[in-house]
N, C-alpha and C positions, 0 to 999 in steps of 0.2 A: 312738387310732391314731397312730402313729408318721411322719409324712411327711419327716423329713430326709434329703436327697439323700447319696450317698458316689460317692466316684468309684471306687474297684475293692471287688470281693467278699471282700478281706480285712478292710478298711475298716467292710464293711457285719457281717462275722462277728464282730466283734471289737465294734461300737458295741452290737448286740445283746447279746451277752455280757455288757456293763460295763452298760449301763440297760436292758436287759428280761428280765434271768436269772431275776429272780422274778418275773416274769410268769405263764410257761408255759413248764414245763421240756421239754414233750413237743413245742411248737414249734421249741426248740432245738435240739435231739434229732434232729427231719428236717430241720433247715438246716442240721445238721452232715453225716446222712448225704446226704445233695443233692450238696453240694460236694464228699465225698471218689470220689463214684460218678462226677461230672465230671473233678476230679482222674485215676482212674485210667483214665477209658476215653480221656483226652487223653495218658497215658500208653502206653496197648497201641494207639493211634495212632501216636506217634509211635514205637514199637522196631519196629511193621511196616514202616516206613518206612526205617528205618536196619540194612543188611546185618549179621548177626551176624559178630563178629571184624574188622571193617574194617580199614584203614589206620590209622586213627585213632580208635580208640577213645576217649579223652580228650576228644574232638569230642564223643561222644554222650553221654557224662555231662554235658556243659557243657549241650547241647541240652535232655536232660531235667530239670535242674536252672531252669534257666532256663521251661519250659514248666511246671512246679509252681510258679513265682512268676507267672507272668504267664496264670494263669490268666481273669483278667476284662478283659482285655483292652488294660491298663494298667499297667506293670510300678512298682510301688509306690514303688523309688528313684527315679523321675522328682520324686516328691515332695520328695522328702527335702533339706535343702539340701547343695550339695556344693563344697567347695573348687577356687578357680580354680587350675589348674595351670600350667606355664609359657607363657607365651605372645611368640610374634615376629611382627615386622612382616615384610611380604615386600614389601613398597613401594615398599623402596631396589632391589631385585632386580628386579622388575616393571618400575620407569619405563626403565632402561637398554633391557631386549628392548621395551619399546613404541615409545621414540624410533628406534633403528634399524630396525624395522619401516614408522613411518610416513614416515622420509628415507628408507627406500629406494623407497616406495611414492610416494612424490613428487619424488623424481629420477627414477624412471622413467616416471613421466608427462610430465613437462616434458622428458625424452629424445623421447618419442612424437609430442609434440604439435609441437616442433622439428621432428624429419625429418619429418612429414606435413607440417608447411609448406613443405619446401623439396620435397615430393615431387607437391604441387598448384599447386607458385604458376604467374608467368606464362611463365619462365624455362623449363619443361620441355618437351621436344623430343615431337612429334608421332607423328615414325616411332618402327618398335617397335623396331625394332633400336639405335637411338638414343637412346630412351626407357630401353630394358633399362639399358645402360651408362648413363646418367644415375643410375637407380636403384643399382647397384652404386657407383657415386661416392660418393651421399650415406650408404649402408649398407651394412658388406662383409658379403658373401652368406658363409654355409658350404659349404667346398670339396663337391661332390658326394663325393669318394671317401672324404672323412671320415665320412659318415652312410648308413649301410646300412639304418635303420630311422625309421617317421615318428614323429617327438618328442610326438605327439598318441596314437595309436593303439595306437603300438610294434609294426606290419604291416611287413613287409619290403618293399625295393622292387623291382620285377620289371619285364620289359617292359613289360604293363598297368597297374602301378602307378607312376609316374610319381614323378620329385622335384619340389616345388616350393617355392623359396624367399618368405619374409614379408618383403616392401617395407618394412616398419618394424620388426625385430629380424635379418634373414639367416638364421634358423631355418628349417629342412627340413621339411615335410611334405608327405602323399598329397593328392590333388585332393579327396576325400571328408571331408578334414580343413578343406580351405583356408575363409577367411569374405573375403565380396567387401565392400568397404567403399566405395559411392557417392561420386563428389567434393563432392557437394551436403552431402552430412551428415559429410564431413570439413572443408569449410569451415566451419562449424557449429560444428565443434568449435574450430579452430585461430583464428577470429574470433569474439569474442563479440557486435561489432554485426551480424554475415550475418540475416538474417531468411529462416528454413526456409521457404518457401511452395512446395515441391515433395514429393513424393511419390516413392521411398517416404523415411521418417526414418530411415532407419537400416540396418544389416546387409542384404545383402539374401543370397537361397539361392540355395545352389551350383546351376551346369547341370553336364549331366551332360557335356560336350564337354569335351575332354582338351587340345584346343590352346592356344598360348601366347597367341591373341589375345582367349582367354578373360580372363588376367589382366589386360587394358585396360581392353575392354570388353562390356561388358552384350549381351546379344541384341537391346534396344532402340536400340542404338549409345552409352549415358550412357557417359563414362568412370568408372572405380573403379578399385583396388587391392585386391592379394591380401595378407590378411595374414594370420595364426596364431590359434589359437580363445585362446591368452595375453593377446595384444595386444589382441584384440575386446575381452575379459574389463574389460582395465585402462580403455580408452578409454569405455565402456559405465558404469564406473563415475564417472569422470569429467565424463560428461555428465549421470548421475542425480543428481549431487553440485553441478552448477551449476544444475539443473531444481530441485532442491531452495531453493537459495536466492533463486530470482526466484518461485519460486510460495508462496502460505501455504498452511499447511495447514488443512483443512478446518474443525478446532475455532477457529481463527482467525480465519478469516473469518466465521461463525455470531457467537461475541463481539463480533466486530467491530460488524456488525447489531444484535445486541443491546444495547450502549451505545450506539450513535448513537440509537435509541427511546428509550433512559431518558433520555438527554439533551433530547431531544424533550419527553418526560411533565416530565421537574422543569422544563422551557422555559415548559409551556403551564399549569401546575398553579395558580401564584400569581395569573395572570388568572384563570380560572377559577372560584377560590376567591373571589375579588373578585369578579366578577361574580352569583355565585348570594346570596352576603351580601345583596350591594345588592337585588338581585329580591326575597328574601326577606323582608327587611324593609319591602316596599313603594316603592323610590325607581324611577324614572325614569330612571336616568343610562345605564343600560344596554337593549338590546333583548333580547327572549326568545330569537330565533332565532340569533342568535350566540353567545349562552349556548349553544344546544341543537348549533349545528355544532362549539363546541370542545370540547365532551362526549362529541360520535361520535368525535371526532380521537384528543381522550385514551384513549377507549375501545380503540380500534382499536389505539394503543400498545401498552396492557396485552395486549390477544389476541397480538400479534407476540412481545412480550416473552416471553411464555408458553409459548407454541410454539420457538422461538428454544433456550428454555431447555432444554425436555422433548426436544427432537434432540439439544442437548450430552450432555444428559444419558445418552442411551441410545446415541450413537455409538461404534460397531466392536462394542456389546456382541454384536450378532447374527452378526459374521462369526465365521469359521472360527478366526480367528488376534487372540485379544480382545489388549485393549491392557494395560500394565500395570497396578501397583496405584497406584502416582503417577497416569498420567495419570486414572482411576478416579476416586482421589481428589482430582483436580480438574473434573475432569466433575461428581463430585455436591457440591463449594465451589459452581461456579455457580450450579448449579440451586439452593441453596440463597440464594443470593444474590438472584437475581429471584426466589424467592418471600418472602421478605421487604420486596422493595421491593415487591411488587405487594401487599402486607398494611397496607403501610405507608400507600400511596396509593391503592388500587383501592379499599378494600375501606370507606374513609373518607369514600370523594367523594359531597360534598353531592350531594342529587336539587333538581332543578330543579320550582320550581311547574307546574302546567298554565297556560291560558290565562284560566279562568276563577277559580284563584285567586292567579295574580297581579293581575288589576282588583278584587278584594275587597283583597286586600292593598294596594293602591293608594287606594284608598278608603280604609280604617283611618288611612292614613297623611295622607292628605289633611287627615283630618279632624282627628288628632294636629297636623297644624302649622297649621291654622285655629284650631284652640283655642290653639295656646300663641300665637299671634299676639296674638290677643284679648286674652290675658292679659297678653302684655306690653305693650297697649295699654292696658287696664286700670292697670295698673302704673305707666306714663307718666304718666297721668292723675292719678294719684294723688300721683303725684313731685310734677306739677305745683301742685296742690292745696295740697303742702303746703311747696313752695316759697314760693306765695304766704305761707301764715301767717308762715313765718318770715320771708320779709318787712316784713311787717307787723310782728311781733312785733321784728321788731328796728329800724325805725321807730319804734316806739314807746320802746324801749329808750333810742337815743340820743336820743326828745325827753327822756325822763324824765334823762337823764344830762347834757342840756345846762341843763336847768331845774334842777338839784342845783347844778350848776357853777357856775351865775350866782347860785344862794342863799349859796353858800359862798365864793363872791367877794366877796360883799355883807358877810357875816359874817367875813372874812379868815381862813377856816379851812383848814387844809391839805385841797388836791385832793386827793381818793382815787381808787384806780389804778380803772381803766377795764377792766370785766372783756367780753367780747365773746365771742358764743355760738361755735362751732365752724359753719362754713359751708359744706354740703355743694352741687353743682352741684344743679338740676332743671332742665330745660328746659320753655320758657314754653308755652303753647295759640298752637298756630299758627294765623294768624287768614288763610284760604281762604274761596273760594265754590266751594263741589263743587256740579257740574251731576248732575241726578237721571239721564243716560244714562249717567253714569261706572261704571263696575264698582267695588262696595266694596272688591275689593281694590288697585282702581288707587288709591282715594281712603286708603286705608293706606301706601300706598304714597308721594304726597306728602306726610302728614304726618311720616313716617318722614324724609325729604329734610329737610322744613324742620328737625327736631330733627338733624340733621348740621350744618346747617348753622348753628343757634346751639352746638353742641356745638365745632366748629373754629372757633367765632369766641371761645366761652371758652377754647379751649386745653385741650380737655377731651378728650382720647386716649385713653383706654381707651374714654368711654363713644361716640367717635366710631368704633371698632371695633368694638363690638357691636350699633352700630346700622349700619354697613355690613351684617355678616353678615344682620342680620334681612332687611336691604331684600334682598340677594339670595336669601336664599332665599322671599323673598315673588315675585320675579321668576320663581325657577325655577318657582314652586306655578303661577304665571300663563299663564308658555308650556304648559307641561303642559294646564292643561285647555282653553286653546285648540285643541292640538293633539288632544288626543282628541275634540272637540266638531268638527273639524273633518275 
């Protein structure tokens, strides 16, 4: 049986043709008529479809030409490779209408943000009628009889419809049109240190009251300004665009969280590592329980980490309006990222003994450095032992060398050279009275001392530092099972 994939029904008619013709001719046979029975009835489809004698006849032959190739649903020159034909940049074209788009969108902010400062600050006059003319000061209104219709709406204006000019462009429009803009959240805008702690933040909605005292103020008595649904427009973006830059966004601050814990875990991971070593080999230097609190800590890491990740990972996917394929493909980088770090460290971290077998393991261990004690007491013993022979042996050497000397003096025969063994250190039997209440290992313990002490008096430093280390760790073996015995 044949399972090679093809991607369109010519593909597949044509592969059978060339490697399974001699197969089974009668299978080919209805794979032919199959496809021409598709072919035609996608054919008397599509001329029901297309009015006899049209406009454009030319159209339909192109349409049914094209629908006999693109039968399988995949029109077969996709494959094919195909020569690049000319191609321009539109670059040079593009940046010119962008710049002048974004100058003029940021001169006309900082136009905005000007006259509302001079239309809030402390300078402006109370009364309306005073206040009005202060405002035509800092922005000339459009004459009334120039504008017969509202620049919003494009409603005429009649006796119940009303003109009213925008405190910040002089543009006309209907009362239905106008947007009232709070001093509070025009300070806001026009100071970047004001601090909003009022209510409401922003635009607030038209009343239905037609008077001019409306465009002061509020039904509450706040004062505001009437401006143009343009100006709301520009101002409103201005504000989302400085909210944007003092807040992070949300995948930023989740990150954020999430390396401050991995910072944490590779913080606490080396102690840790060190600590369950030492437990596990039997030593003392560390306790169980702080082993076992910096294992919930790390733990607890990894769980945050985890979680931290699988919200990046799945954030905006469930809204309405998904985020792009960049940010996508940064969302599942992360996640990929803590889960390797969590494979790297979670999933490696030594377990900690119980209680009961780290005092077996403690024991083992005990009994490992009481033996090698022993042994390097044995050892000593032995040094010393055979210290003494070659003492002696060499005692003996130069009586026998001094006895030659004086035969060959006697005889006037030339002295021959003096040959003398190689002399390595041993330290002597240190000569104590141990009392029978002493602990054997306090009584190891001085004799250790005393071999220090003739080891720096021969100027013997190396072996003066390995009998340092023995004696401490014969000390640590000492406090140890005082403390557990106690």
């Amino acid at each position: 049986m044949c399972m090679k994939d093809m991607g369109t029904v010519f593909q597949l008619q044509q592969h059978f043709e060339d490697a399974h013709s001699n197969e089974d001719k009668d299978v080919l046979d209805q794979l032919k008529g199959l496809f021409g029975k598709a072919k035609r009835k996608l054919l008397s489809i599509k001329k029901e479809d297309t009015p006899q004698g049209g406009p454009y006849p030319e159209q339909a032959s192109v349409a049914s030409v094209s629908v006999t190739v693109d039968v399988g649903g995949i029109d077969p020159t996709l494959w094919e490779p195909q020569e690049i034909g000319a191609i321009r940049s539109h670059t040079d074209f593009f940046k010119p209408i962008r710049d002048a788009r974004i100058d003029r969108y940021v001169v006309e902010t900082n136009k905005l943000l000007i006259r509302l400062d001079k239309l809030i600050g402390p300078n402006v006059p109370t009364d309306a009628g005073r206040r009005k003319n202060y405002e035509k000061k800092v922005v000339l209104w459009a004459p009334d009889q120039h504008v017969n219709i509202c620049m919003t709406c494009g409603k005429g204006f009649t006796l119940t419809r009303r003109r009213h000019h925008c405190r910040l462009c002089g543009g006309i429009m209907c009362n239905k049109c106008s947007q009232f803009l709070p001093f509070t959240y025009a300070k806001k805008l026009t100071s970047p240190a004001f601090n909003l702690n009022q209510e409401p933040s922003g635009f607030i909605k038209r009343s239905s009251s037609n008077s001019s005292l409306n465009s002061m103020m509020t039904p509450e008595g706040d004062p505001h300004l009437r401006t143009c649904l343009h100006c709301r427009q520009v101002l409103e973006k201005r504000d989302q665009q400085v909210e944007q830059r003092k807040s992070k966004p949300v995948i930023v601050q989740f990150y954020e969280k999430m390396k401050f814990c991995m910072d944490e875990a590779e913080q606490f991971l080396p102690s840790y590592i060190q600590m369950a070593e030492s437990l596990s080999s039997g030593e003392a230097t560390y306790s169980l329980q702080e082993a076992q609190t910096l294992r919930t800590k790390l733990v607890r890491l990894f769980e945050s980490i985890d979680v931290l990740s699988k919200r990046i990972a799945q954030l905006g996917l469930n809204d309405e309006e998904l985020p792009g394929a960049k940010a996508v493909q940064l969302q599942k980088s992360i996640r990929v990222q803590a889960s390797n770090f969590l494979q790297e460290n979670m999933l490696g971290l030594s377990k900690l003994p119980t209680e009961e077998q780290l005092q077996r393991l403690q024991d083992v261990h005990r009994a490992k450095v009481q033996k090698r004690i022993a042994l390097e007491r044995h050892a000593a013993m032995e040094a010393q032992k055979i210290e003494r022979q070659q003492q002696e042996e060499l005692k003996r050497h130069e009586e026998r060398t001094h006895q030659s000397r004086e035969a060959l003096l006697q005889r006037e025969v030339p002295k021959p050279a003096l040959r003398v063994p190689n002399k390595g250190w041993k330290p002597t039997e240190v000569n104590f009275q141990p009392n029978d209440a002493d602990d054997p290992m306090v009584q190891q313990m001085n004799i250790i001392r005393g071999y220090v002490k003739q080891a720096r008096d021969a100027q013997r430093w190396d072996e003066v530092k390995m009998l340092e280390e023995n004696l401490k760790e014969l000390q640590r073996e000492y406090w140890s099972q005082n403390k557990s015995q106690n």
